[in-house]
matplotlib code that plots the C-alpha trace (Angstrom):
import matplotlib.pyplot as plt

x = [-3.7, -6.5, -7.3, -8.4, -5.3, -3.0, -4.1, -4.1, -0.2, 0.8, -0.1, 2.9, 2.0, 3.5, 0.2, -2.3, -1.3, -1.7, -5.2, -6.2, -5.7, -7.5, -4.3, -5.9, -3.3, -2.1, 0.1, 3.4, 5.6, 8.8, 11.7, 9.6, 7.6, 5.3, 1.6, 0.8, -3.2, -4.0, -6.6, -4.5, -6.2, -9.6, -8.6, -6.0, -8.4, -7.8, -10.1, -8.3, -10.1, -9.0, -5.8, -5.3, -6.2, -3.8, -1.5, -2.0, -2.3, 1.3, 3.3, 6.6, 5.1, 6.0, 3.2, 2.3, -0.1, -2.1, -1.4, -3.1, -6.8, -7.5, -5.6, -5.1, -1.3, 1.2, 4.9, 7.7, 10.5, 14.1, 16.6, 19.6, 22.8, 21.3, 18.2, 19.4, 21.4, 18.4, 16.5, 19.5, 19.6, 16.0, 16.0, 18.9, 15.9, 13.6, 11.6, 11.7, 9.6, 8.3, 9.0, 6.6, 6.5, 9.6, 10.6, 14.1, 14.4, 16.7, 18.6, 22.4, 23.0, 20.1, 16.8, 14.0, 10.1, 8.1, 4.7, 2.3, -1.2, -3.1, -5.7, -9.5, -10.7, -6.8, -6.0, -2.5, -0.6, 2.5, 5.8, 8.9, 10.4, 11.2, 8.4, 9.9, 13.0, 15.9, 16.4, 13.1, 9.7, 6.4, 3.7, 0.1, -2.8, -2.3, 1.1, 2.0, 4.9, 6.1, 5.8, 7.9, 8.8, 8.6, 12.5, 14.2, 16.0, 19.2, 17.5, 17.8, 14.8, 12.0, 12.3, 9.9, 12.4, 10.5, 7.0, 4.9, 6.1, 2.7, 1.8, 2.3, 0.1, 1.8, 3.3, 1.8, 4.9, 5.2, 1.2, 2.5, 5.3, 2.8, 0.0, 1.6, 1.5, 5.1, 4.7, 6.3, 9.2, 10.0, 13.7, 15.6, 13.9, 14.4, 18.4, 18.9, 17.4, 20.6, 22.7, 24.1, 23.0, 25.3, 27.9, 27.2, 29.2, 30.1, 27.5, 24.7, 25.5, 24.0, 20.9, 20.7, 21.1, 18.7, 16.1, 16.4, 16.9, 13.6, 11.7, 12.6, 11.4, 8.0, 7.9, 8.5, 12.0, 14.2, 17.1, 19.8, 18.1, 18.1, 22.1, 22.8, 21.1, 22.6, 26.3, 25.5, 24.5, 27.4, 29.9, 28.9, 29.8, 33.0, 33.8, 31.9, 31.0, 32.7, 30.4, 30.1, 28.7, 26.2, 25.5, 24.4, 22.2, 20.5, 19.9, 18.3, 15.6, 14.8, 14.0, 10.4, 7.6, 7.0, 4.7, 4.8, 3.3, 6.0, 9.0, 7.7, 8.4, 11.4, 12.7, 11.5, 13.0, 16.3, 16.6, 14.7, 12.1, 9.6, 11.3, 9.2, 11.0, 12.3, 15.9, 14.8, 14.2, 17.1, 19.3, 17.7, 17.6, 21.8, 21.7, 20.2, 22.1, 25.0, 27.7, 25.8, 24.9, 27.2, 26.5, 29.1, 27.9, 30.0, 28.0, 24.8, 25.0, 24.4, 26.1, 25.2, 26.9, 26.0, 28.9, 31.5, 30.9, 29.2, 27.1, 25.2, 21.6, 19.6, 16.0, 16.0, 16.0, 17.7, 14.4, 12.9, 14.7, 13.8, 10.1, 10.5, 11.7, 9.0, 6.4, 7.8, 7.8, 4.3, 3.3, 4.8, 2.9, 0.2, -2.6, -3.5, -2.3, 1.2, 1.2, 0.1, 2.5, 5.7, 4.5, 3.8, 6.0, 7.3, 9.0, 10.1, 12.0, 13.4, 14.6, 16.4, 17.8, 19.1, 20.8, 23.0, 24.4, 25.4, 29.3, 28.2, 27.5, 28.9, 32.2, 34.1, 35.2, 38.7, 37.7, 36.6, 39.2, 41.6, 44.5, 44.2, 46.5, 43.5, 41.6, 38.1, 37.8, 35.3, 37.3, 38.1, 40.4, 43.7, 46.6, 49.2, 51.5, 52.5, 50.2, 48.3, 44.2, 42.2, 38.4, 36.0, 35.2, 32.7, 35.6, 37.8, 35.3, 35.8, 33.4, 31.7, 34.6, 36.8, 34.8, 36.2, 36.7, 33.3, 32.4, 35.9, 33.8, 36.7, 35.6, 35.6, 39.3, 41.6, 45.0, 47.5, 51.1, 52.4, 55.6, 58.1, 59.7, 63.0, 64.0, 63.5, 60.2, 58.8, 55.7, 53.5, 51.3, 48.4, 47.7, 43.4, 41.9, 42.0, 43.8, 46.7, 46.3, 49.6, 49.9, 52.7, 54.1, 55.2, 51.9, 49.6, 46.6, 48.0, 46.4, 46.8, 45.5, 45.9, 45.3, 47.0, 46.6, 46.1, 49.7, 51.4]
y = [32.4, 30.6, 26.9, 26.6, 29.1, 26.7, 23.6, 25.3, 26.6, 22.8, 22.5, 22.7, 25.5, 22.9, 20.6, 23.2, 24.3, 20.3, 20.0, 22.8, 21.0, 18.1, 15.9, 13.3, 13.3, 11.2, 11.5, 9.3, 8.4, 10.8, 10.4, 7.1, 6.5, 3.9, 5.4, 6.2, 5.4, 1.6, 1.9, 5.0, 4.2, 5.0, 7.8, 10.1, 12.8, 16.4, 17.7, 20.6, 19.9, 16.4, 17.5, 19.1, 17.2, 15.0, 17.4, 17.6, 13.6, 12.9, 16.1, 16.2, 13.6, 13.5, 14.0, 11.6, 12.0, 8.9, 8.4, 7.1, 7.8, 9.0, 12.4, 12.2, 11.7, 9.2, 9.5, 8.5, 7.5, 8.3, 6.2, 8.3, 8.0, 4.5, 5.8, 9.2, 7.0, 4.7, 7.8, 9.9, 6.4, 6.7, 10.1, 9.3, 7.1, 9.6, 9.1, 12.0, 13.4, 16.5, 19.3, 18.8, 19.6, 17.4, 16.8, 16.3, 13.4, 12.9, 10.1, 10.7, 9.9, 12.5, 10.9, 12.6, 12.1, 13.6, 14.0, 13.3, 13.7, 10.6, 10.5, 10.5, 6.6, 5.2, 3.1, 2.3, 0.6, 0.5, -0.6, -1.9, -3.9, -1.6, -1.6, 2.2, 1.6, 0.8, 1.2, 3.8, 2.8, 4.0, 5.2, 5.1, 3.2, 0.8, 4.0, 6.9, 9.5, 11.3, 15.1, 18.2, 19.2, 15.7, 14.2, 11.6, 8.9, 10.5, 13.7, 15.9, 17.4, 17.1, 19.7, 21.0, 21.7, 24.2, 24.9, 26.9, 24.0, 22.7, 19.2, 17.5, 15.3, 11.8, 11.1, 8.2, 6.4, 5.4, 4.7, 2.1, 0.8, 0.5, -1.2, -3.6, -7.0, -9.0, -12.1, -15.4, -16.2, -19.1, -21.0, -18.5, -15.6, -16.6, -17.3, -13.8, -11.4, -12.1, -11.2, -7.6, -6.9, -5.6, -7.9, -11.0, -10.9, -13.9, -14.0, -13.7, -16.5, -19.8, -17.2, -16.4, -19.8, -20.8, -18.8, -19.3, -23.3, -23.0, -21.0, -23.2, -26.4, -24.5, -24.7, -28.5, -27.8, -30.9, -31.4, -31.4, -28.5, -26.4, -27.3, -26.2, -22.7, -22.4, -23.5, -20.3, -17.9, -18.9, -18.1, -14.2, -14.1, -12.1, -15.1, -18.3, -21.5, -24.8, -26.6, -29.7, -26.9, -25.8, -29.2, -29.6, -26.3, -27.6, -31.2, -29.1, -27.8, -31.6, -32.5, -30.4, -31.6, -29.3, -26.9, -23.0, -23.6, -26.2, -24.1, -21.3, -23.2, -24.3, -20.8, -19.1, -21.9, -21.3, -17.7, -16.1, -14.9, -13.1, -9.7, -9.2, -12.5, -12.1, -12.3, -9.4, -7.4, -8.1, -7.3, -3.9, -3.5, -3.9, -2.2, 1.5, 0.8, -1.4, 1.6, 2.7, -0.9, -3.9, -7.2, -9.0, -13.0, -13.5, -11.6, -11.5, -7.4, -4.4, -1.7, 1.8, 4.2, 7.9, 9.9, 9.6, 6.4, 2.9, 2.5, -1.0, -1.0, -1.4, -0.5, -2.9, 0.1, -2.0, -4.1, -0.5, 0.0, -4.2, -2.6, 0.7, -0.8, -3.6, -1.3, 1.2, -2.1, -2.3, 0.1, -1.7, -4.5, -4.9, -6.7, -6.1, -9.7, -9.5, -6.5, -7.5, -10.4, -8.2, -6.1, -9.1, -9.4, -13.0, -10.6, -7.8, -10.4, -12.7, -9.6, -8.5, -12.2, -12.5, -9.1, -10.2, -12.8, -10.0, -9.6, -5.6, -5.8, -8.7, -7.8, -9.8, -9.3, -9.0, -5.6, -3.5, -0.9, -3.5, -0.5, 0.6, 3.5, 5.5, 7.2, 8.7, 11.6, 14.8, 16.2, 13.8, 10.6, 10.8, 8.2, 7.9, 6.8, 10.0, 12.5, 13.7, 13.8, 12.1, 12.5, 9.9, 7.0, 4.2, 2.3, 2.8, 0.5, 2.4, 1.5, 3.4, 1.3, 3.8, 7.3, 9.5, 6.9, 7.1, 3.5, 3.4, 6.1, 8.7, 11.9, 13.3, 13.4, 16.1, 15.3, 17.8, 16.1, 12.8, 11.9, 9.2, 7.8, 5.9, 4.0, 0.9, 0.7, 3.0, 4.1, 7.2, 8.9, 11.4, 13.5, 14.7, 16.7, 14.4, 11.3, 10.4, 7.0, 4.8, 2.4, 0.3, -0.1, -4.0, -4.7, -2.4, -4.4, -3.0, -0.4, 1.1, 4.5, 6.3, 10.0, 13.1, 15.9, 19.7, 21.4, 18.3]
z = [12.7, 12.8, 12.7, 9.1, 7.9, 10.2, 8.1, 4.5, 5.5, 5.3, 1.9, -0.4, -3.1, -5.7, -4.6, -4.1, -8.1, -9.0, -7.3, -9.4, -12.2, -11.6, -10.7, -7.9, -5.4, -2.3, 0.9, 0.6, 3.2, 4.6, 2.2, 0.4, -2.7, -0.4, -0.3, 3.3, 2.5, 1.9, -0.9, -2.2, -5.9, -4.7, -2.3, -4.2, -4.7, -5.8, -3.2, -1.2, 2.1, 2.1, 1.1, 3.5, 6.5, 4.9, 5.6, 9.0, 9.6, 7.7, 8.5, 6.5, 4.1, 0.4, -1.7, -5.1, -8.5, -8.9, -12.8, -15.8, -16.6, -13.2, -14.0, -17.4, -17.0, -18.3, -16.7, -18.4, -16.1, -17.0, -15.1, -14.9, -17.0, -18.8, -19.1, -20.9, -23.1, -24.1, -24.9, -27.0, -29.2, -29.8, -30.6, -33.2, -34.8, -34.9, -31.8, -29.9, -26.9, -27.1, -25.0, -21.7, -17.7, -16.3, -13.0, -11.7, -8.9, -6.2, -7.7, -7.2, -10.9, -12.4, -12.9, -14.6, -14.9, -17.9, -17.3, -20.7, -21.3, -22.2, -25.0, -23.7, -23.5, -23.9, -20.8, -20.2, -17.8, -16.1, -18.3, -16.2, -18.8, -21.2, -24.0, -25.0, -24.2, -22.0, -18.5, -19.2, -16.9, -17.4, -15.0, -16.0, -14.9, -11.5, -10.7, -9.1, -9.6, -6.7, -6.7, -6.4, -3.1, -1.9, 0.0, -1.8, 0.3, -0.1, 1.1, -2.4, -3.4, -6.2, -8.5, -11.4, -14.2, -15.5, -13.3, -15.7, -18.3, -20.1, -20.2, -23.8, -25.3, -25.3, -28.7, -31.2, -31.4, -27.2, -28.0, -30.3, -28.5, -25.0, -26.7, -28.6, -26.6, -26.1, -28.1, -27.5, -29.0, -30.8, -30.1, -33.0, -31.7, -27.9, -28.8, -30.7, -28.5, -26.3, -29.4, -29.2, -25.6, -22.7, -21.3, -19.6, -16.1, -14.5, -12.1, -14.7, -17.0, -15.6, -14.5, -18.9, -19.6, -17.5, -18.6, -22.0, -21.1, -19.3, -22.3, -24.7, -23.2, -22.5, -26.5, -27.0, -28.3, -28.2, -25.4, -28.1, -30.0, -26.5, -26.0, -29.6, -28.8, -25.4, -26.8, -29.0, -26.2, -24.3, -26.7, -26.5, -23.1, -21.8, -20.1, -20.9, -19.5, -20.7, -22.8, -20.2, -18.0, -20.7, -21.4, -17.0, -16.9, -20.7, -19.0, -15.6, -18.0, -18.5, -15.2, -15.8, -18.1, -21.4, -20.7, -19.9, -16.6, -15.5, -16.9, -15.4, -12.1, -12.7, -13.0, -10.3, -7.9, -9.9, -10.2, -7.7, -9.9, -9.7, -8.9, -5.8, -4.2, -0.8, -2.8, -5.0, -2.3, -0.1, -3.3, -3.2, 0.3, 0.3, -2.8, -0.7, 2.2, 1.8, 3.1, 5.9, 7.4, 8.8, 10.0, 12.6, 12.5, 15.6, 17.7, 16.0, 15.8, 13.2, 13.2, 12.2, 10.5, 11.9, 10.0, 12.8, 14.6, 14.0, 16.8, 17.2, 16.5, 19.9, 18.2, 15.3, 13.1, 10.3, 10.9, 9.9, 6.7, 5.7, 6.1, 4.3, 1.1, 0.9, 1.8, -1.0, -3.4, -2.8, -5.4, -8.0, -7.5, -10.1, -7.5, -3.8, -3.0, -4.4, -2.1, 0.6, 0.5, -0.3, 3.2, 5.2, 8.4, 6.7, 3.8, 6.1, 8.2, 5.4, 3.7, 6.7, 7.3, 3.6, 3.9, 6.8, 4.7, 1.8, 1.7, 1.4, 4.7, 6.3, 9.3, 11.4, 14.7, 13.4, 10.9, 14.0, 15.5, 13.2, 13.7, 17.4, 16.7, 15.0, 17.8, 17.0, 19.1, 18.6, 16.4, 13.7, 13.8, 15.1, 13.8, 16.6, 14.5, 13.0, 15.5, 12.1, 12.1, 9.2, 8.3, 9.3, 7.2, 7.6, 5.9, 8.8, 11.1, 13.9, 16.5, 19.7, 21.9, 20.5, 20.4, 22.9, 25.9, 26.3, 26.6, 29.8, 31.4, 30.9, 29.8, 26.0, 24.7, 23.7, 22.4, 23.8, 23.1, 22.0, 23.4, 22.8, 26.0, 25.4, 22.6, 23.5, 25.4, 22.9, 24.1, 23.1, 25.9, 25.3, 27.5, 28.3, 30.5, 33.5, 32.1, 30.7, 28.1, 27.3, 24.9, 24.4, 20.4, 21.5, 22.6, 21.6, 23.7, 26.5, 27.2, 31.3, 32.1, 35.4, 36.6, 35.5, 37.9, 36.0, 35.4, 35.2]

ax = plt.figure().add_subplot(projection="3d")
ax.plot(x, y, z, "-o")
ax.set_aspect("equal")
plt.show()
């Protein structure tokens, strides 16, 4: 084969068919959404030979559509089960989506992009807070959409739901919605749009009440007019606050001169907004890899989980994830600075630093090998207890210490026979291929092993 053949064979057919028509087109990082280009806006191109010299620079990279005017597209984002929901409601109303060229993601609860065609000389942007509707994002202008056969994080696969699918014009009634401008609400209108929404958890109240504490004072309204509202809000809640408390997070709002500017202040410092704070994006970090990851305070260690041991991280690969998940944030980010900020070294650090803190992750010394009568050999766990094997489970917090003997310098383990020796010392012994392990029931620390010659 020659050189040229070699480099068009790394072209995914699914891109080549995109180029052709007209799609400008990127390399994106392995199992990521992150661009691998740094001006990826300027350089998606649908030029073959660039393509595919792409191809060769990032093997194994997902591949994205740089969307809104510069191919023509609009992609509507459904976000699985909540997002399907939002959209059956609307179609209940009327507003329906036509039939267009879909695409299936990898999301473990079935997310979907539809790909629309944008009027000639309509520019539209991006739409995270849900101009069409709930829990449904929009990819236009400043976006990209990641392409079929691109590797989601959880390693399913992009999928055209119907490749030779056409691409529908984009319907008048999401024009609407996406043009229309969000306007500022007065204190009624600020107070009401919490009326009829999803449950309030516990966690989320004082962050509502904030907000709306904050708004409000950005509009001149009166401290006692701003605890009447709130004293309203709070009473929707599952569980609300006692009204001295309402009465504290009104009187906060205080402490900040009237004006949108100074509000605006006041809450980013108390709720971690914007979304791309280093809070933000600790909360999503844990939120990817909160089964797989464990932090030990006490020793200042992660731990991995490898899908049969946890093994202690000695190449600050957590470090790694931190910087995956900023650096895929970055294309959300509607300017180069905010960017460049959310992939600064600062972020990737704080990010990892906030995480360990995160009671997803957090272990203490106690929690590892907690029941020393499990025993993690090659073959699955095995309880002494009742001689009976068990499938691995990161919940089991079973670390290398206990994989095989590995870590005494014994060799790999193979349980032959579990015997019980008296009544009252009560002591199991397994028996390997050179060693023989007994552990004591009274005191199950104790742990002495000594040779067992073959035959024996």
């Amino acid at each position: 084969m020659s050189p040229r053949a070699a480099k068009q064979g790394c072209l995914p057919p699914e891109i080549r068919s995109a180029a052709a028509s007209g799609w400008r087109l990127l390399p994106v990082c392995a199992r990521g959404k992150a661009p691998t280009l740094k001006n990826w806006r300027k350089l998606a191109t649908s030029d073959l030979a660039q393509l595919e010299s792409w191809a060769v620079e990032f093997p194994g990279c997902n591949w994205g559509v740089a969307t809104g005017a510069a191919s023509g597209l609009l992609v509507i984002d459904i976000d699985g089960v909540e997002g399907r929901a939002s959209l059956e409601s609307l179609e209940r109303q009327g507003f329906i989506l036509p039939s267009t060229l879909a695409v299936t993601t990898g999301r473990a609860d079935g997310g979907e992009h539809r790909y629309f065609r944008i009027p000639s000389g309509l520019d539209l942007r991006n739409d995270q807070i849900g101009k069409i509707g709930r829990h449904i994002d929009v990819r236009a202008t400043g976006g990209l959409a990641v392409l079929p056969p691109s590797i989601h994080a959880n390693g399913k696969q992009y999928r055209f739901v119907d490749p030779n699918a056409k691409v529908a014009d984009l319907p008048a009634w999401v024009i609407e919605r996406l043009m229309v401008r969000e306007p500022k609400l007065n204190a009624a209108a600020q107070v009401s749009q919490f009326e009829g929404a999803n449950p309030i958890g516990p966690g989320q109240r004082e962050p509502v009440l904030f907000s709306i504490a904050c708004k409000l004072r950005s509009q001149g309204v009166p401290m006692d007019t701003i605890f009447k509202s709130l004293v309203g809000v709070n009473s929707s809640f599952e569980v609300p606050h006692t009204v001295e408390r309402v009465r504290v997070i009104a009187a906060k709002s205080q402490r900040y001169p009237a004006g949108a500017r100074s509000a605006d202040v006041a809450l980013r410092e108390e709720t971690g907004r914007p979304k791309f704070s280093d809070d933000a994006l600790a909360l999503k970090f844990t939120a990817e890899h909160g089964n797989n990851l464990r932090y030990t305070s006490a020793t200042g260690r992660w731990c991995i989980w490898n899908g049969k041991v946890w093994e202690p991280d000695v190449t600050d690969y957590v470090l790694h994830l931190a910087r995956k998940v900023c650096r895929e944030e970055t294309f959300n980010c509607e300017s180069d600075r905010v960017a460049s900020r959310v992939a600064s070294a600062s972020t990737v650090a704080a990010v990892e630093r906030l995480a360990r803190a995160d009671r997803r992750h957090a272990a203490t010394i106690d929690q590892w090998d907690a029941d020393l009568w499990l025993l993690n050999t090659p073959t699955g766990v095995v309880d002494l207890h009742n001689r009976r094997s068990a499938a691995r489970e990161a919940r089991r917090l079973l670390d290398e210490d206990h994989r095989s003997g590995s870590r005494r310098g014994l060799p790999p383990v193979a349980v032959v026979s579990i015997a019980h020796h008296g009544r009252r010392s009560r002591t199991a012994a397994i028996l390997t291929a050179d060693v023989r392990l007994r552990f004591d029931r009274r005191n199950p620390r104790t742990c002495p092993v000594f040779p067992l010659r073959h035959g024996r």
